[in-house]
Backbone bond lengths (Angstrom), bond angles and torsions (degrees), N, CA, C in turn:
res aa  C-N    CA-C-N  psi(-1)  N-CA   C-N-CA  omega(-1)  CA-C   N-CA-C  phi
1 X - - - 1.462 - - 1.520 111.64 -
2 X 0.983 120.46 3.23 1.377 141.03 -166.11 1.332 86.49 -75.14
3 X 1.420 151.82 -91.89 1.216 152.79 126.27 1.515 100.49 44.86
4 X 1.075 164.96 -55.94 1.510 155.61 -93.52 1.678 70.80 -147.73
5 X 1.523 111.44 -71.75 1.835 104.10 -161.93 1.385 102.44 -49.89
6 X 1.343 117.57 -57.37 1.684 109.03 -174.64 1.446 117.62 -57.95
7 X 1.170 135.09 -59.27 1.006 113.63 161.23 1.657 140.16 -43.11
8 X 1.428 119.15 -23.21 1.203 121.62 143.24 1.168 129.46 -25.29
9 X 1.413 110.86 -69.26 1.441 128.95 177.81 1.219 111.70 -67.23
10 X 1.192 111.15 -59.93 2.017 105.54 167.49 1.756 112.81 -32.19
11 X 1.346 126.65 -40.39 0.941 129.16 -167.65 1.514 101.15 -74.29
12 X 1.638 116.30 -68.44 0.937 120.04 -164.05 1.141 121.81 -48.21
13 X 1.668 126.82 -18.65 1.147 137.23 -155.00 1.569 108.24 -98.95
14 X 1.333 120.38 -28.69 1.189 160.14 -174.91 1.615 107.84 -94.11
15 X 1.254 124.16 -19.52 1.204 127.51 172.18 1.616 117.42 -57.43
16 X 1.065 115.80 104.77 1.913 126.80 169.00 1.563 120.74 -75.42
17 X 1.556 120.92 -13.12 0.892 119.70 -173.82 1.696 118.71 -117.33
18 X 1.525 99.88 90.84 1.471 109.62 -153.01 1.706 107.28 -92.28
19 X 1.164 127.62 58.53 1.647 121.35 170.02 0.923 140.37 2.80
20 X 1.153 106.99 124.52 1.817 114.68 -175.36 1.499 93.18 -110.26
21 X 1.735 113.41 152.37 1.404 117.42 168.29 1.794 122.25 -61.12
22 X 1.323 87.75 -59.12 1.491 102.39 173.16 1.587 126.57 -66.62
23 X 1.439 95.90 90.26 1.770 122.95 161.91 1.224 119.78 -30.19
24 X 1.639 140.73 165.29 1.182 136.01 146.50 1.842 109.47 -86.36
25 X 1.509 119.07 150.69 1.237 88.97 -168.87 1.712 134.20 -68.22
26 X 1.118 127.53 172.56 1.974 116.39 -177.84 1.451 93.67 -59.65
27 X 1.238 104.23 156.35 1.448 115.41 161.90 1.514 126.44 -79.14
28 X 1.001 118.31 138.26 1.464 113.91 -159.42 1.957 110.53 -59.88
29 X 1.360 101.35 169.32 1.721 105.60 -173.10 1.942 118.43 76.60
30 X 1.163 116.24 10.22 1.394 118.29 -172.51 1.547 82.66 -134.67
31 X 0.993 111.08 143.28 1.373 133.53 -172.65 1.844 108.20 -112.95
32 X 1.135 150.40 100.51 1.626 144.50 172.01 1.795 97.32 -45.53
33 X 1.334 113.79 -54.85 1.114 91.90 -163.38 1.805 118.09 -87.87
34 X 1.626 119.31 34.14 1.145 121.02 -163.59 1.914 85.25 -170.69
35 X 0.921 104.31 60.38 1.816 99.05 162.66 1.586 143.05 -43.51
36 X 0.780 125.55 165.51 1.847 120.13 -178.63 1.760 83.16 -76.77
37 X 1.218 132.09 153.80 1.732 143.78 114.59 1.626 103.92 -16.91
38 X 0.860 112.12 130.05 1.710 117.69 176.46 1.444 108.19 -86.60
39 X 1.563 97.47 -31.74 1.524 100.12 168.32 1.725 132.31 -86.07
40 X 1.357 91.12 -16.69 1.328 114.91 158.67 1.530 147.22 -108.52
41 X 1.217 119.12 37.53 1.517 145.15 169.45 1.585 112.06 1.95
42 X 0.966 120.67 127.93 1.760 131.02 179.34 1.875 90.18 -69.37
43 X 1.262 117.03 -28.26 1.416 116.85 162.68 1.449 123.86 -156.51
44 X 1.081 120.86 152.14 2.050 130.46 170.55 1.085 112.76 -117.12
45 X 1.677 92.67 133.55 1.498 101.34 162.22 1.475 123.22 -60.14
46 X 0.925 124.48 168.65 1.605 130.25 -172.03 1.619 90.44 -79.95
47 X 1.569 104.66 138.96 1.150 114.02 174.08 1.250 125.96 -86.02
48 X 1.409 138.81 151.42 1.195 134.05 148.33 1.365 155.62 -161.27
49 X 0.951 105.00 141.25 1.982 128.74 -138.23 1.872 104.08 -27.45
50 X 1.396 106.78 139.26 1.511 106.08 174.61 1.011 119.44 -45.25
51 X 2.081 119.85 -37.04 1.705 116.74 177.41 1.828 124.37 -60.69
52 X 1.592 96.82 -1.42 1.310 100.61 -167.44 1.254 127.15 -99.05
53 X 1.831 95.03 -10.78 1.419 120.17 -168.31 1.675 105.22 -72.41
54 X 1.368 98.52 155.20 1.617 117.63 161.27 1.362 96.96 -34.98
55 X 1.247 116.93 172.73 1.462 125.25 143.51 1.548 115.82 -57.16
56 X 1.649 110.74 -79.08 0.780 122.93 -161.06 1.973 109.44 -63.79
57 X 1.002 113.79 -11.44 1.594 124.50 162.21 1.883 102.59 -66.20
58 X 1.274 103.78 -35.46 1.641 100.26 -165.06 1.553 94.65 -77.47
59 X 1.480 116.92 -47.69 1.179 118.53 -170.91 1.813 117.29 -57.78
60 X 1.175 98.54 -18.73 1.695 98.78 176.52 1.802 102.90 -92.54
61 X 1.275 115.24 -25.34 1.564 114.76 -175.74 1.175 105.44 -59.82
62 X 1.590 118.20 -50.61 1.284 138.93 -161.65 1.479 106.49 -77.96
63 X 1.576 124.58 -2.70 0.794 128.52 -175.88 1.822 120.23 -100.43
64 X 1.623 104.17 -51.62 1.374 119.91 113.57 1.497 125.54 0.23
65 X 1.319 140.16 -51.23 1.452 109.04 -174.69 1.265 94.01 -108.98
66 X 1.716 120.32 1.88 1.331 89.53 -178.69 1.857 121.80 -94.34
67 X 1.625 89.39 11.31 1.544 123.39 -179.40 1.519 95.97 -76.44
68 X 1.235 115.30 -67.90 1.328 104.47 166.82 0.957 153.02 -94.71
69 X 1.310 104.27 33.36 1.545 125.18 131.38 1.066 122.09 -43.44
70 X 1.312 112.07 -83.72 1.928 134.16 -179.42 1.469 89.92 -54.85
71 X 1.140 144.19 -33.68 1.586 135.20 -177.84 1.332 114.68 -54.96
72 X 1.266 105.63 -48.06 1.459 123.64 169.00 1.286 111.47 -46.71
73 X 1.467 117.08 -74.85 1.720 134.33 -164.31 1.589 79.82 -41.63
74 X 1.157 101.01 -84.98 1.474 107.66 -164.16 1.632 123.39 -35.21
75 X 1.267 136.38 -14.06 1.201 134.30 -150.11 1.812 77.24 -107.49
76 X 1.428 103.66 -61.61 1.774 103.86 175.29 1.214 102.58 -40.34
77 X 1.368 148.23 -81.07 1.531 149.97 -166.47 1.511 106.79 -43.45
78 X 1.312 125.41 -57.06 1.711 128.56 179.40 1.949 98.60 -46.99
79 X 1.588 105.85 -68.06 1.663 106.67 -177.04 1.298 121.36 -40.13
80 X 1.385 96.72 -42.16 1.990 110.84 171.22 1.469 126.78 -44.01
81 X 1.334 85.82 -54.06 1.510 112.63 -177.41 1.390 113.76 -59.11
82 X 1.484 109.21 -39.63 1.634 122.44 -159.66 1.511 80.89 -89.17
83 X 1.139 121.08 -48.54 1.910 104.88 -154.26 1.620 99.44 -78.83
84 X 1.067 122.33 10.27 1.433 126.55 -159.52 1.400 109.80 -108.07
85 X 1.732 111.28 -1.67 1.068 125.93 -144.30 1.388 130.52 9.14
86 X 1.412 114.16 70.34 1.266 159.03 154.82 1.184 111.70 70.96
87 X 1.363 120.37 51.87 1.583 121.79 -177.66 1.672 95.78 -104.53
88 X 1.509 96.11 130.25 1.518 105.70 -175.12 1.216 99.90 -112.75
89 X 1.450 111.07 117.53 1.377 145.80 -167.14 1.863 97.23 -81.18
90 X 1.266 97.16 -169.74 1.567 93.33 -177.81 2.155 92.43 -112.67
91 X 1.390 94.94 -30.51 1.710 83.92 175.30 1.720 101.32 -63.22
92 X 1.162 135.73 -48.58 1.410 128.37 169.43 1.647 113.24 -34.48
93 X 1.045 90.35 -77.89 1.969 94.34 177.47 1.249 107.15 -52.52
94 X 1.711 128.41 11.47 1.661 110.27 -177.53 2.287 82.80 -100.80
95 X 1.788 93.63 -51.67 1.093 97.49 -165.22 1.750 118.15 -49.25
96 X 1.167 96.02 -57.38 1.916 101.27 176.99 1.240 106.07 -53.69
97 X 1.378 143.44 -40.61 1.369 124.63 177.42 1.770 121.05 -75.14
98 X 1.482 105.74 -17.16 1.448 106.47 157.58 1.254 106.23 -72.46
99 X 1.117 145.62 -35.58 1.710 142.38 177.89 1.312 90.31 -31.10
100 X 1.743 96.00 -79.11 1.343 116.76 -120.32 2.078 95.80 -77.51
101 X 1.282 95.58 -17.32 1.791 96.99 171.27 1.490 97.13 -64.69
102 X 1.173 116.54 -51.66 1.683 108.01 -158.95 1.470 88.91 -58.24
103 X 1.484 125.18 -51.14 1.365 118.25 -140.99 1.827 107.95 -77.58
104 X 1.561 107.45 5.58 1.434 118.96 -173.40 1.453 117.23 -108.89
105 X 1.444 98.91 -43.33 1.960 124.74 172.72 1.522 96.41 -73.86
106 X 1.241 122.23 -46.70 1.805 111.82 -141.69 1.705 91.28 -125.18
107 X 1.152 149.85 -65.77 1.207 129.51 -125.71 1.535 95.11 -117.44
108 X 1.773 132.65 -7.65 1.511 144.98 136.51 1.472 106.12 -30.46
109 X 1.616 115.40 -74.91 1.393 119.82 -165.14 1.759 112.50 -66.45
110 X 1.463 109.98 -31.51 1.121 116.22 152.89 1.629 128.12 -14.64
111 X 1.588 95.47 -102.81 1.402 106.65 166.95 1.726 118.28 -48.25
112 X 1.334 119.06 -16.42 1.366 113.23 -165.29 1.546 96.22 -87.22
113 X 1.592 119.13 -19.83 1.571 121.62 173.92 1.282 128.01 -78.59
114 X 1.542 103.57 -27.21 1.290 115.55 151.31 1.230 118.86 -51.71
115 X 1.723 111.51 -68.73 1.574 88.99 -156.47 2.017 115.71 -101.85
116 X 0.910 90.05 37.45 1.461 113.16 174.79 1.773 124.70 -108.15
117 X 2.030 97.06 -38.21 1.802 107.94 -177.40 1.623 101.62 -116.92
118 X 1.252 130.10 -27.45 1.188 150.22 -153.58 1.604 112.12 -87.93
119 X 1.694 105.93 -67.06 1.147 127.61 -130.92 1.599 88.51 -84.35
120 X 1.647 100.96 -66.69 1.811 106.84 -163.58 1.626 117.66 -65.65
121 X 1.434 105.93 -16.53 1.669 105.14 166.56 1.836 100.85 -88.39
122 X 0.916 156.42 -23.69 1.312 142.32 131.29 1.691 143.70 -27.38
123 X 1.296 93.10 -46.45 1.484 119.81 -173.48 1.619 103.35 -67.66
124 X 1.350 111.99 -24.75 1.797 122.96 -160.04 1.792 97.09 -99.63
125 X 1.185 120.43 4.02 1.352 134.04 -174.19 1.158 90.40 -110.47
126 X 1.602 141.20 -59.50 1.585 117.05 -161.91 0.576 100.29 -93.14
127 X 1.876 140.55 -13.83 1.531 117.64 150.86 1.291 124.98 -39.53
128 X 1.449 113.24 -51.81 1.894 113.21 -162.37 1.314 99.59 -89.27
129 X 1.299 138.94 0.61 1.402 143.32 174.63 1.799 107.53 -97.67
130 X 1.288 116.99 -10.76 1.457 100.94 -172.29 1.512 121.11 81.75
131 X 1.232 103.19 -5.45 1.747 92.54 157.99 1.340 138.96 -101.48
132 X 1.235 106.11 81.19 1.448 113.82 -171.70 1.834 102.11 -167.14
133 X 1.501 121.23 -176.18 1.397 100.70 -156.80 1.936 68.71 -151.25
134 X 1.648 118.33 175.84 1.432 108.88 -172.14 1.807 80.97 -142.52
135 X 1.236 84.58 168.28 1.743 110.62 -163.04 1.498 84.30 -85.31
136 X 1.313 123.42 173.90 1.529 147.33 -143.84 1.365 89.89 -113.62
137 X 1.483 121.49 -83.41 1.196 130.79 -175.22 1.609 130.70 -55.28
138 X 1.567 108.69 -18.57 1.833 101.64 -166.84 1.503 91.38 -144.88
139 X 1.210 118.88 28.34 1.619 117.39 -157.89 1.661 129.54 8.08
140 X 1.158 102.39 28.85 1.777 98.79 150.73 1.201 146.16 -17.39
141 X 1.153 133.62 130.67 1.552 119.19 171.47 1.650 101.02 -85.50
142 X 1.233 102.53 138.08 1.802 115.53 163.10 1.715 98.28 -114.00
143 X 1.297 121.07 119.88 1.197 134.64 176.12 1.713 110.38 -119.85
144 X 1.584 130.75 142.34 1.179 120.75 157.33 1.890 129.20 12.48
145 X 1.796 77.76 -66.64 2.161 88.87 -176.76 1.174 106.03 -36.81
146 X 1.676 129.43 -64.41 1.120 160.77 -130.07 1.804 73.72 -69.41
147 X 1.226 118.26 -67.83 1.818 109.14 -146.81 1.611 89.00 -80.64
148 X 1.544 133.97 -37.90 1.408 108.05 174.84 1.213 126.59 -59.61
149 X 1.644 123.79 -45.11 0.947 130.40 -179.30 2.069 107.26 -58.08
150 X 1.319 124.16 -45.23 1.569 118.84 166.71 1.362 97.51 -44.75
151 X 1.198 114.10 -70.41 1.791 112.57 -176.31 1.555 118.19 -21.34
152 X 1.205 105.39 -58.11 1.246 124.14 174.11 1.896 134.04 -40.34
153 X 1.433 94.91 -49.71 1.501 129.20 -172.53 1.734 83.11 -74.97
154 X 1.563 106.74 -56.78 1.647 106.04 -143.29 1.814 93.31 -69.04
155 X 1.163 101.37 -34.52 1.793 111.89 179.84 1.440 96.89 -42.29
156 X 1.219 118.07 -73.50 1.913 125.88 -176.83 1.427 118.47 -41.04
157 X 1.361 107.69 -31.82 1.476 106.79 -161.17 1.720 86.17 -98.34
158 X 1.657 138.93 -36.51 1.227 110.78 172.07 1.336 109.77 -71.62
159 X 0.855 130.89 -59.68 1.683 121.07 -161.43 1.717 108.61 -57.21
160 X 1.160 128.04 -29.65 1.410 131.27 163.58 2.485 104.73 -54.84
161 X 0.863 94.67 -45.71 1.413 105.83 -179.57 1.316 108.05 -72.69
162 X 1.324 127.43 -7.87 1.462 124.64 179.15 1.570 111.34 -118.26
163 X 1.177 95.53 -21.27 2.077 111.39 174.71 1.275 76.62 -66.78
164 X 1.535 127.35 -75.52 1.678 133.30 -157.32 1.902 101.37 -34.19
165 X 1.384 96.29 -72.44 1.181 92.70 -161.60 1.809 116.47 -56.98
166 X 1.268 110.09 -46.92 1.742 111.08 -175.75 1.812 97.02 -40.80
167 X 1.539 126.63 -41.51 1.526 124.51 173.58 1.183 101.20 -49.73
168 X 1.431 134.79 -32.93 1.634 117.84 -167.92 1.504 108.30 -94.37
169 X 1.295 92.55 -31.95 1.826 100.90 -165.98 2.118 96.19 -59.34
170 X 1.231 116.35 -64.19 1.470 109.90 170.92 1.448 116.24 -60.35
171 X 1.249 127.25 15.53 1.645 119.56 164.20 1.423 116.27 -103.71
172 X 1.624 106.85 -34.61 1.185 111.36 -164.04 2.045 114.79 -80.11
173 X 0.963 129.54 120.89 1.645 127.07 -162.07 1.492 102.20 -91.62
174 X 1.473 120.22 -5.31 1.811 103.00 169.32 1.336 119.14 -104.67
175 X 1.465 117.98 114.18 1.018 119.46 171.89 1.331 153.09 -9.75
176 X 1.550 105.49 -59.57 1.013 125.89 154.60 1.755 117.31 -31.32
177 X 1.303 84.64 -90.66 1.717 91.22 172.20 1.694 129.18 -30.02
178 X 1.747 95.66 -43.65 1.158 101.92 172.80 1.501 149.66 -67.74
179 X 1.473 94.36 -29.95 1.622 130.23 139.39 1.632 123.18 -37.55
180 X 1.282 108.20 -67.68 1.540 109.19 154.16 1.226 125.94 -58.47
181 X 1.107 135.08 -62.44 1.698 125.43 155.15 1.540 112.49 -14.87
182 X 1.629 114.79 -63.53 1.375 106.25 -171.72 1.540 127.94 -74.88
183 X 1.630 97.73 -29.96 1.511 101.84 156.89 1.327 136.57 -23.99
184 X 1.972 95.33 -65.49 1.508 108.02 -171.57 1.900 94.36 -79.08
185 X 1.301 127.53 -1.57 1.718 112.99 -167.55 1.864 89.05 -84.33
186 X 1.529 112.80 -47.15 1.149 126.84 178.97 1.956 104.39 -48.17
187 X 1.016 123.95 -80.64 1.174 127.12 172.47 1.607 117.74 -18.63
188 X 1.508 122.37 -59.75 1.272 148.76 -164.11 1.253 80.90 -80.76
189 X 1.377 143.07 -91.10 1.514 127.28 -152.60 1.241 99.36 -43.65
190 X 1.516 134.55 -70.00 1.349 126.97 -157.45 1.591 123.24 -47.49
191 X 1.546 107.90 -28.56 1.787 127.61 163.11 1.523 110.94 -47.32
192 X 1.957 90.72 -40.62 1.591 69.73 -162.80 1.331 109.72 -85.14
193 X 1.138 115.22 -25.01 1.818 120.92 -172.01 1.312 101.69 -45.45
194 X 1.563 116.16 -51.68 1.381 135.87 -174.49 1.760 102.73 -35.88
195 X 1.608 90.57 -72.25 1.047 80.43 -170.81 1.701 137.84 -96.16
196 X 1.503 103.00 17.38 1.409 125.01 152.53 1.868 105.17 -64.36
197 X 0.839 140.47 -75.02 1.683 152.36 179.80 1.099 82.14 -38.92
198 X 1.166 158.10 -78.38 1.429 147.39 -88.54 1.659 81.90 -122.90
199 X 1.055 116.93 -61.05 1.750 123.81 -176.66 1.753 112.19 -48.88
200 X 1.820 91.08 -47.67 1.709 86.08 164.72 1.393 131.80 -58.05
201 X 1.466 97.42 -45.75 2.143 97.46 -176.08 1.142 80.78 -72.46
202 X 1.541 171.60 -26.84 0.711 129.59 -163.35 1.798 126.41 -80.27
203 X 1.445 94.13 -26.56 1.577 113.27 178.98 1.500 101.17 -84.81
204 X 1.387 126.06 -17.89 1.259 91.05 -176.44 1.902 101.05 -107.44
205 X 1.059 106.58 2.44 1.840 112.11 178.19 1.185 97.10 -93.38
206 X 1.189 138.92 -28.76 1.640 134.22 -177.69 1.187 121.61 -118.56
207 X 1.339 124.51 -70.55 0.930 158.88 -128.44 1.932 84.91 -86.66
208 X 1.418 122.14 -71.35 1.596 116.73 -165.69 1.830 96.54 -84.64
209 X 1.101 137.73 9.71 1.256 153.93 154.69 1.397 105.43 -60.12
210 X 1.200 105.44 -76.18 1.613 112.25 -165.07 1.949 96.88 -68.53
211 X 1.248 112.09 -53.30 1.634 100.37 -176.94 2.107 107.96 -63.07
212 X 0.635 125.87 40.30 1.566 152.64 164.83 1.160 112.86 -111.94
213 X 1.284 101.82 -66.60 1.910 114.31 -173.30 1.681 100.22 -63.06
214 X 1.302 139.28 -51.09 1.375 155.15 -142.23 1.881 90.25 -87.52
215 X 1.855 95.83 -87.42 1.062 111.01 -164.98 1.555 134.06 -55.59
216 X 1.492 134.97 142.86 1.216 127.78 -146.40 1.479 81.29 -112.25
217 X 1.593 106.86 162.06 1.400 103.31 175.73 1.580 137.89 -85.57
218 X 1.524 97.10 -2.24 1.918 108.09 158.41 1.387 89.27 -67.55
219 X 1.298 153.60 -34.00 1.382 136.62 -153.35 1.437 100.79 -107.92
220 X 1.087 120.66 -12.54 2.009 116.67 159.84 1.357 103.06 -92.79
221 X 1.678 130.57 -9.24 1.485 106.16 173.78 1.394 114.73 -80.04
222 X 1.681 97.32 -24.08 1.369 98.09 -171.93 1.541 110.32 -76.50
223 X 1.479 136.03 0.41 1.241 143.10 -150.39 1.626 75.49 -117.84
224 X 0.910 133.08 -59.74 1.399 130.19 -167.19 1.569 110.16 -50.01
225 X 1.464 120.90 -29.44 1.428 117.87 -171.76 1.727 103.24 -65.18
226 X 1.388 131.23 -12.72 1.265 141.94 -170.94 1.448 109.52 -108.96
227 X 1.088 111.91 -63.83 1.412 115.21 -162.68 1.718 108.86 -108.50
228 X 1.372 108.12 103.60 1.938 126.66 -157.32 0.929 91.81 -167.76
């Protein structure tokens, strides 16, 4: 798991997209305190069929269910855990450390193919198309990338914070404490599933939709030399 922190830092360090507080304002008809369904969109792009996809679009789909797969295991193992009032079994400690391999070997390099082969030949399309909105203070473009790619970062830094803690939660011998440890591990996994699912429909309802619509196919062959 060692792997997950460094790459953290690789990222963070490497990060181009430096935040300002001050937003442009929401666009009208969306409410902050009453959101769209993420699963249910005020609108969708037109769908289309996995046989139709790029390759390298299939190769991230396919990559995708096998995310939620382990999303699954894991969501069963977290509920277990919690209704069990938090006695960590040794089948528990088998399951979370299969997570957390996939989530270090497989679903790291993932996102890192995204936003490395994927993302920045995309990102230059909703710029020159007008979909994107600019920061207040430094006039920036904020485009789509911008919130997958956060997604992305924020994914690493929880699941790194929950590897951390399960190391403390089996060190520490007072209960109490230990109870709280598992609380907040319980809490934090369920965030992340959330927002693993939620990050996926989102890339695959929009997000590999629109790089279809945008992208030409010299520019998916060249995406293909990476991501196969």
């Amino acid at each position: 798991m060692a792997n997950i922190t460094n790459h953290l830092n690789a990222l963070q360090e490497q990060d181009k997209l430096k935040r300002t507080v001050e937003k442009s304002i929401q666009d009208e008809g969306t409410s902050p305190m009453a959101p769209p369904d993420f699963f249910q969109p005020p609108s969708k792009i037109e769908e289309i069929a996995y046989e139709q996809l790029p390759k390298s679009i299939k190769k991230l789909v396919d990559e995708h269910h096998t995310a939620l797969e382990y999303l699954k295991k894991f969501e069963i193992s977290l509920i277990t855990f919690k209704e069990s009032g938090f006695k960590y079994t040794k089948e528990l400690s088998v399951s979370f450390k299969d997570f957390f391999e996939f989530f270090d070997k497989h679903l790291i390099p993932h996102h890192q193919k995204e936003d490395k082969y994927l993302f920045p030949v995309l990102e230059k399309y909703f710029i020159h198309s007008g979909e994107h909105s600019k920061y207040m203070s430094n006039n920036k473009h904020d485009t789509p990338i911008d919130v997958m790619s956060d997604d992305h970062l924020k994914m690493m830094q929880v699941g790194s914070l929950i590897f951390n803690l399960l190391g403390i939660y089996v060190r520490i011998p007072d209960v109490v404490s230990r109870n709280l440890i598992a609380d907040i591990i319980f809490n934090k996994g369920m965030e992340l599933i959330d927002l693993l699912r939620i990050h996926i429909y989102q890339e695959e309802n929009i997000l590999f939709p629109q790089s279809v619509r945008f992208l030409s196919s010299e520019e998916f062959i060249q995406i293909e030399r990476y991501i196969k």
